[in-house]
C-alpha positions in Angstrom: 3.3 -2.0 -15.7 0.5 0.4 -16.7 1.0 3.2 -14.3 -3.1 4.5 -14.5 -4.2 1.1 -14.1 -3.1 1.0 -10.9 -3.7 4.1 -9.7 -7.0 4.1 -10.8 -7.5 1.0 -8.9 -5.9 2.2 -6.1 -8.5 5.2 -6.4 -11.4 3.3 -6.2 -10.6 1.1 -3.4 -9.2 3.9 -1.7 -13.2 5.4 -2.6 -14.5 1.8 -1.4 -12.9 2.9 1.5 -10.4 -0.6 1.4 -7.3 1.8 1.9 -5.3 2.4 5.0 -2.6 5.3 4.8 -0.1 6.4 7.5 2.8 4.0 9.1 1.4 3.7 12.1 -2.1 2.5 11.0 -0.9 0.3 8.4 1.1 -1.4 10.7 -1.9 -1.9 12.9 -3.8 -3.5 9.9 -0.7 -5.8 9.1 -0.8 -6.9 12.8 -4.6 -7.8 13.0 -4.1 -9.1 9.7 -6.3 -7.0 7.9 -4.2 -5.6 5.3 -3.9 -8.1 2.2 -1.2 -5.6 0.5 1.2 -3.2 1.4 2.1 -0.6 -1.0 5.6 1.3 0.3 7.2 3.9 -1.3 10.7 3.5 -3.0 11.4 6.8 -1.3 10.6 6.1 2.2 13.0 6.4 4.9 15.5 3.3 5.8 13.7 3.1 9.2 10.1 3.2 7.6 11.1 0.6 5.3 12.5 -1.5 7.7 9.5 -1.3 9.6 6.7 -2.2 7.5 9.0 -5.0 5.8 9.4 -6.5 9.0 6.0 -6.5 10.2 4.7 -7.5 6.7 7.0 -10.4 6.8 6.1 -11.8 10.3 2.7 -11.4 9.2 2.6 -12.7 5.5 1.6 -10.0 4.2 3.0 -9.3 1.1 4.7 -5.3 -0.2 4.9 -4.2 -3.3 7.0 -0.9 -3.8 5.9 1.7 -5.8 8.0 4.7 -7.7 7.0 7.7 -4.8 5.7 8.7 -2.6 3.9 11.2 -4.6 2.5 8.9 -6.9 1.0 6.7 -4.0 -0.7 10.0 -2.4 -1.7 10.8 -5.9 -3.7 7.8 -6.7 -6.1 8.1 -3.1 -6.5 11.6 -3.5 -4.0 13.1 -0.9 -0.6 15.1 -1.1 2.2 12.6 -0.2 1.8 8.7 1.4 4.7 7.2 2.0 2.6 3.6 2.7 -0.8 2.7 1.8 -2.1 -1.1 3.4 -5.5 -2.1 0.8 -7.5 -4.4 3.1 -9.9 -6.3 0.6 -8.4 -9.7 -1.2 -10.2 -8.7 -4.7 -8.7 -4.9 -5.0 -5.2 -6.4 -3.0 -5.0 -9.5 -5.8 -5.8 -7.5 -8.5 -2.9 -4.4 -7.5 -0.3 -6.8 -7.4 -0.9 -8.0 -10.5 -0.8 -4.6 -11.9 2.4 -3.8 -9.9 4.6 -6.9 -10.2 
């Protein structure tokens, strides 16, 4: 997987503004089904994890895990995110095929 590709992609959504960060928002995306991809953090907690996997799964929405949480604050400009939702079906499609 080419690591700048995605951040750069994640970048400019995150400039489109097409990017959600924080559990509790992304979680409210995910249940209004507005979020077309879930980016989570390899390094978030066991409880975090469980919770957005759950929700994503009761909602279809797929996740996609990325190394950090660093990395995923990196790409949108910020210090740490531990999950990011993207919330347009071009920049989600084209992520996950970047990341899987």
């Amino acid at each position: 997987m080419n690591q700048q590709q995605w951040k750069s992609l994640l970048g400019l959504a995150y400039r489109a503004r097409k990017v959600i960060s924080g559990e509790e928002l992304v979680i409210k995306e995910v249940r209004q089904s507005r979020a077309k991809l879930v980016l989570l953090s390899k390094d978030a907690s066991d409880n975090t994890r469980k919770k957005v996997t759950d929700k994503c799964r009761s909602y279809n929405t797929p996740v996609v895990h990325v190394e950090s949480r660093y990395e995923l604050g990196h790409a949108i400009g910020k210090d740490a995110r531990v999950v990011v939702a993207v919330t347009e079906k071009g920049f989600a499609a084209k992520l996950k095929d970047l990341l899987d």
